[in-house]
NUBA-677333 format. One record per atom (N, C-alpha, C): residue in one letter; chain; atom name; x, y, z. Coordinates in nm, 4 decimals. Example, Ala and Ser with C-alpha at 12.3 -4.5 7.8 and 13.67 -1.06 7.14 Angstrom:
% NUBA-677333
<A A N <1.3190 -0.5690 0.7800>>
<A A CA <1.2300 -0.4500 0.7800>>
<A A C <1.3200 -0.3300 0.7800>>
<S A N <1.2850 -0.2250 0.7080>>
<S A CA <1.3670 -0.1060 0.7140>>
<S A C <1.2900 0.0030 0.7870>>
END
This chain:
% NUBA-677333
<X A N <1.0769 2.2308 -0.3056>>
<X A CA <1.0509 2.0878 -0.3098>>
<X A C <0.9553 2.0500 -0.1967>>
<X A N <0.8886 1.9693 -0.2090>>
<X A CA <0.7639 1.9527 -0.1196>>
<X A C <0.7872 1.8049 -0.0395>>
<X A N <0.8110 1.8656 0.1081>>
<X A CA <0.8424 1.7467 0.1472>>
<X A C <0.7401 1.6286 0.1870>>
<X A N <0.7585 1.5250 0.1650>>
<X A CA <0.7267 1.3799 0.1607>>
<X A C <0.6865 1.3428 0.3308>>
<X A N <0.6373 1.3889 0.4194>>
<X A CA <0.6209 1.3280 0.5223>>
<X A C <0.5198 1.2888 0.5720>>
<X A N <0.4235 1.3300 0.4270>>
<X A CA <0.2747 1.3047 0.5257>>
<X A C <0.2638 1.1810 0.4437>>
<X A N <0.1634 1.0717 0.4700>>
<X A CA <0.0974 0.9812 0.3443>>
<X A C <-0.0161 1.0338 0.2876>>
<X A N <-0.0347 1.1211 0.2901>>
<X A CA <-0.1178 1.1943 0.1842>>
<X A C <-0.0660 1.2799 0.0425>>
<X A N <0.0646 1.2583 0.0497>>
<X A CA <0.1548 1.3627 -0.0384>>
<X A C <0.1829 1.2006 -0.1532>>
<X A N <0.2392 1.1169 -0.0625>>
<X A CA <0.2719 1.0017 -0.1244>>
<X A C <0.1859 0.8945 -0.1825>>
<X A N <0.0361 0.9041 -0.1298>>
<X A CA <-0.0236 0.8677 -0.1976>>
<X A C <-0.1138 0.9075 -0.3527>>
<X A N <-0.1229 1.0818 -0.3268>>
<X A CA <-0.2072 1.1368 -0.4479>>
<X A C <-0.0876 1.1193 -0.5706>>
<X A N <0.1042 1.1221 -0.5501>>
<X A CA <0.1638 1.0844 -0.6278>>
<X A C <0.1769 0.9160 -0.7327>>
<X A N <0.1386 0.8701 -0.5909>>
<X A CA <0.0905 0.6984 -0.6481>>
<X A C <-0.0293 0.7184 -0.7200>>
<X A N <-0.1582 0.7859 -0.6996>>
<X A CA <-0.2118 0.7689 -0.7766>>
<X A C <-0.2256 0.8120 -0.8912>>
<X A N <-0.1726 0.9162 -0.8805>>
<X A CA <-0.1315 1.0093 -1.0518>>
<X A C <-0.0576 0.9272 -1.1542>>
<X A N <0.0507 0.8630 -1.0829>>
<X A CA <0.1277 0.7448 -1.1997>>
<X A C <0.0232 0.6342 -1.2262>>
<X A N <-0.0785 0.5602 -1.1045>>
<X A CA <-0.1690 0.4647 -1.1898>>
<X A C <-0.2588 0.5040 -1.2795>>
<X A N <-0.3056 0.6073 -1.2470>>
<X A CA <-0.4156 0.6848 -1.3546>>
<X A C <-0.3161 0.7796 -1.4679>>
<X A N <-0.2085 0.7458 -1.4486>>
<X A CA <-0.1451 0.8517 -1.6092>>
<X A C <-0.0780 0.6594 -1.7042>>
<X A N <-0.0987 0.5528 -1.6161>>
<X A CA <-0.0599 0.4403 -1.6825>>
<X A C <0.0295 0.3559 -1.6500>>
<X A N <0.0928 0.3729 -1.5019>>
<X A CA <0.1883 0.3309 -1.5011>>
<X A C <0.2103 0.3366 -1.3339>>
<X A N <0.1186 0.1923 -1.3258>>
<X A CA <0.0618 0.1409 -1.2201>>
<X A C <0.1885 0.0729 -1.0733>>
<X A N <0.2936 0.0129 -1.1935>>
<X A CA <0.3630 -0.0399 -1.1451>>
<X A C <0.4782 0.0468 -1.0720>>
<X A N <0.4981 0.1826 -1.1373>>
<X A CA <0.5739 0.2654 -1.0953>>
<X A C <0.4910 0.3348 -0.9530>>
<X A N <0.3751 0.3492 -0.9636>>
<X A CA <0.2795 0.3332 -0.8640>>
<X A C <0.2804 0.3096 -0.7227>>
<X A N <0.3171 0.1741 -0.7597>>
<X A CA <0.3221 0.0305 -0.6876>>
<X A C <0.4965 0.0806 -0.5681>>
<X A N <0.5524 0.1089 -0.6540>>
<X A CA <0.7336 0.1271 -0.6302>>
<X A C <0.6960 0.2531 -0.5710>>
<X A N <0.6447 0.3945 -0.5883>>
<X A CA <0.6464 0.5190 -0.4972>>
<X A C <0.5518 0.4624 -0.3404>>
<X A N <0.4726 0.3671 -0.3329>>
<X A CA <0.3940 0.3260 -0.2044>>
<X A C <0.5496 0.2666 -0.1436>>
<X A N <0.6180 0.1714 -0.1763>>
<X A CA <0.7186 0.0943 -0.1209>>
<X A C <0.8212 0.2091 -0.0559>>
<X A N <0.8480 0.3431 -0.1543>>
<X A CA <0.9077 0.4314 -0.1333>>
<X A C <0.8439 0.4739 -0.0195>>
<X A N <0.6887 0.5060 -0.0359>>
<X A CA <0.6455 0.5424 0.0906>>
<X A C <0.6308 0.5265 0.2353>>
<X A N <0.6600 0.3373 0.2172>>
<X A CA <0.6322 0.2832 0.3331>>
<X A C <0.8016 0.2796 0.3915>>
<X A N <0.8850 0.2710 0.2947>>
<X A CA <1.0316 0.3039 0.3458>>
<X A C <1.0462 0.4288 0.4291>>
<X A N <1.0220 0.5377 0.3762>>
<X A CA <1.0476 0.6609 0.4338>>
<X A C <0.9522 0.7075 0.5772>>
<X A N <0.8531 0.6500 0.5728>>
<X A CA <0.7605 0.6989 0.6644>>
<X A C <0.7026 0.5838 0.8426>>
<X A N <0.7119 0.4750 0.7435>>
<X A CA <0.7026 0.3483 0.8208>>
<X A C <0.5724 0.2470 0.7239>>
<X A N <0.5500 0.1727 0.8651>>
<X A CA <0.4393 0.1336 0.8153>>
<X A C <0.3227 0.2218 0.8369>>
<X A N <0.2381 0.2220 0.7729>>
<X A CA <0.0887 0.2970 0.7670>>
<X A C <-0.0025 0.2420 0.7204>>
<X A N <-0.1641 0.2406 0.7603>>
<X A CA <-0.2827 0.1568 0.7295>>
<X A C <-0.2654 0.2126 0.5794>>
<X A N <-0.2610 0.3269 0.5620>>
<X A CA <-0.3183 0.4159 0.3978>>
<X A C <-0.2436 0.3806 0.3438>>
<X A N <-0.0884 0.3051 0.3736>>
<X A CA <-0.0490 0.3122 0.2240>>
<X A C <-0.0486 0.1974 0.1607>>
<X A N <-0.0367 0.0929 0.3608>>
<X A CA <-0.1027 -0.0726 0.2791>>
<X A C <-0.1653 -0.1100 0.2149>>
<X A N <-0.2857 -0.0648 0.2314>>
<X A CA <-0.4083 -0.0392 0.1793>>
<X A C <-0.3857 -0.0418 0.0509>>
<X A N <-0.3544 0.0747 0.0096>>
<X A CA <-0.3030 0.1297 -0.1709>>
<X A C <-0.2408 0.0311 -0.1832>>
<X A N <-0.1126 -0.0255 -0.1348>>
<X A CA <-0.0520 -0.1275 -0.1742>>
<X A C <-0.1409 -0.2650 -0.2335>>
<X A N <-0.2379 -0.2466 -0.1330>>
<X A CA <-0.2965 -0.4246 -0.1772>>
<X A C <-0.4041 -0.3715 -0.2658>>
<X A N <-0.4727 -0.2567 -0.3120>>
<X A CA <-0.5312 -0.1930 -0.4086>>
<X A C <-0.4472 -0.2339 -0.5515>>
<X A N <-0.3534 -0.1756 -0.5190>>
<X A CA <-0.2200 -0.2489 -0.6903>>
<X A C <-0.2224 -0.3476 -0.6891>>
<X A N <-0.1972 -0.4759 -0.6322>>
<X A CA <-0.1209 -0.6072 -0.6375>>
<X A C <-0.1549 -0.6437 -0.7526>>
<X A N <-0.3249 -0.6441 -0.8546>>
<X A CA <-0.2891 -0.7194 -0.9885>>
<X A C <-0.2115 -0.6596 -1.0453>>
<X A N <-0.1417 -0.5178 -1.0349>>
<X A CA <-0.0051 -0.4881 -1.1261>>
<X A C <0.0767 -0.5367 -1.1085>>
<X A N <0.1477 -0.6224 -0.9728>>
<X A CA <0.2220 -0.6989 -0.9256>>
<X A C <0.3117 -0.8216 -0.9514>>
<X A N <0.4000 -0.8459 -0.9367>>
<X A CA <0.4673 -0.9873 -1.0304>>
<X A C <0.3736 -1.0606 -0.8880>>
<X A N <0.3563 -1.1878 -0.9377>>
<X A CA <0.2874 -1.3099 -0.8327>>
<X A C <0.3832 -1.3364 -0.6992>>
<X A N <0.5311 -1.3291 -0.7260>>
<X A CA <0.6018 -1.3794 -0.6561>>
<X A C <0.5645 -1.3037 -0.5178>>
<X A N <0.5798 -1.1020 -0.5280>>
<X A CA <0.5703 -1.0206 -0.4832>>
<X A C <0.4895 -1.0278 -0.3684>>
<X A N <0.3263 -1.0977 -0.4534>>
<X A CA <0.2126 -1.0539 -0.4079>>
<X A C <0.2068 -1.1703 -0.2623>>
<X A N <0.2447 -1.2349 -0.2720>>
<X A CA <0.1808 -1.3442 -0.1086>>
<X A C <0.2864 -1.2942 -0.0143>>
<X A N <0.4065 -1.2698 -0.0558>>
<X A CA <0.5408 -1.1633 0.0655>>
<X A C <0.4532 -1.0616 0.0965>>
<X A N <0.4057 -0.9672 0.0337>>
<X A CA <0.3368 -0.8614 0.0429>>
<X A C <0.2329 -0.8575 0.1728>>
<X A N <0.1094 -0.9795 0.1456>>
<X A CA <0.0242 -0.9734 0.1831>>
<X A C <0.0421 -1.0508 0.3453>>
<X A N <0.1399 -1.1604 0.3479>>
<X A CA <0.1881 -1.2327 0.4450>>
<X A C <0.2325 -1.0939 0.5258>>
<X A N <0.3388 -0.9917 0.4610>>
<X A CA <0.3907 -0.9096 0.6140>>
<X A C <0.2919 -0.8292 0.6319>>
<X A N <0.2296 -0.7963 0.5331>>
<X A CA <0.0807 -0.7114 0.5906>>
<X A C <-0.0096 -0.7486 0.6662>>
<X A N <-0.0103 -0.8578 0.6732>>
<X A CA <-0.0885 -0.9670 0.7965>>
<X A C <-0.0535 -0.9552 0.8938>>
<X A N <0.0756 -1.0099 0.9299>>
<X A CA <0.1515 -1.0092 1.0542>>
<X A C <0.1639 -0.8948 1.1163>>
<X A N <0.1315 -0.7667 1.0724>>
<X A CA <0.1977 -0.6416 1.1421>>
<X A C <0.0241 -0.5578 1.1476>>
<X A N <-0.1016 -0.6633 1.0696>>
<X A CA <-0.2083 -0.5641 1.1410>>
<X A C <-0.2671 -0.5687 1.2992>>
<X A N <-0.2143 -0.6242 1.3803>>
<X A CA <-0.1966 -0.5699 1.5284>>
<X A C <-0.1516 -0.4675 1.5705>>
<X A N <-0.0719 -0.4190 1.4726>>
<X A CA <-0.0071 -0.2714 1.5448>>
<X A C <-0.0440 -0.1494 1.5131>>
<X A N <-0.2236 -0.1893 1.4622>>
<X A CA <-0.2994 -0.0678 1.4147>>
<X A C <-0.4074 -0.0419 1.5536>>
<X A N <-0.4691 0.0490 1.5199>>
<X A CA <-0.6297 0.0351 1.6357>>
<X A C <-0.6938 -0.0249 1.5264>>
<X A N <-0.8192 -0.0576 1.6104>>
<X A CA <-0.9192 -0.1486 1.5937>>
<X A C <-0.9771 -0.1224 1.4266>>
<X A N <-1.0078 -0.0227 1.4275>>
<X A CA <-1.0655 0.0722 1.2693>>
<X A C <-0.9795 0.0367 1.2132>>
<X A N <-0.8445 0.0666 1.1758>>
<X A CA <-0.7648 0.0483 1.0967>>
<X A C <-0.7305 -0.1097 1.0623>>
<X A N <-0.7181 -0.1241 1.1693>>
<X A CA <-0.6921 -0.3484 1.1535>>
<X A C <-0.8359 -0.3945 1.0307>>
<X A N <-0.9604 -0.3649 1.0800>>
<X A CA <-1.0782 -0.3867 1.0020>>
<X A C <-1.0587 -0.3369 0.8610>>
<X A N <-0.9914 -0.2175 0.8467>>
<X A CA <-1.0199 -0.1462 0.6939>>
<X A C <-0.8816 -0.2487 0.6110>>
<X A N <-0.7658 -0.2929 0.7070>>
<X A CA <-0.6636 -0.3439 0.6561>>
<X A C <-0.6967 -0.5023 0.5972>>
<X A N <-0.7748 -0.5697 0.6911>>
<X A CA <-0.7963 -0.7189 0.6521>>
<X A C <-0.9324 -0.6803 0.5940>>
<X A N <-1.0341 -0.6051 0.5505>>
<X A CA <-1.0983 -0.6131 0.4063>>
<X A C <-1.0066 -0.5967 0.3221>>
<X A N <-0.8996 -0.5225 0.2747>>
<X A CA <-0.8353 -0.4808 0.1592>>
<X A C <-0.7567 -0.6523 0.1551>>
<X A N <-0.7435 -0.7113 0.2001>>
<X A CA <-0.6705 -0.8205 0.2387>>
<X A C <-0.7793 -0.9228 0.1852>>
<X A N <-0.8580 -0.9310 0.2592>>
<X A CA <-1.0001 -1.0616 0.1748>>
<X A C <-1.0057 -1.0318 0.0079>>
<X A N <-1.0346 -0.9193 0.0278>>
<X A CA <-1.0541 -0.8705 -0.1075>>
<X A C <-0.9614 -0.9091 -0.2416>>
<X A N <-0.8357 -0.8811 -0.1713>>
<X A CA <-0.7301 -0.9220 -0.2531>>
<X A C <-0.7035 -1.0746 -0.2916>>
<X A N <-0.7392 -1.1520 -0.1754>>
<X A CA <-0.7574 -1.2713 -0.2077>>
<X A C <-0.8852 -1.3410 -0.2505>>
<X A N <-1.0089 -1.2700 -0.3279>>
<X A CA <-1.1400 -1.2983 -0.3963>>
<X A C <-1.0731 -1.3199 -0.5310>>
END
């Protein structure tokens, strides 16, 4: 069994379920991801990449704690986090 500790394991699995159709299950292995590992720029990221699979309610909780917690990146990462963030809100 291949363990889950990097976000690189957890993300090529997220993306295999959006590209086999099933975006939303997707959506639920990143949450898995960010449970098990912490927070991370890569998986927010992916996260706010999904949100139109997203119920609406989801999506402004989502993006609100992803806001609040991009200070606790470096500088690069804060920048790559609030484009995925503008973006999401275009």
């Amino acid at each position: 069994m291949i363990q889950r500790q990097r976000s690189s394991i957890w993300l090529a699995l997220a993306e295999l379920e959006a590209v086999s159709g099933d975006p939303q299950k997707a959506f639920e292995t990143l949450l898995a991801a960010e449970a098990e590992l912490g927070k991370k720029a890569d998986i927010q990221i992916a996260q706010i990449a999904l949100l139109p699979v997203v119920k609406a309610e989801t999506v402004q909780q989502l993006l609100s704690d992803i806001a609040a917690n991009v200070d606790d990146y470096p500088e690069e990462k804060r920048a790559n986090i609030l484009q995925a963030i503008a973006v999401a809100y275009e």
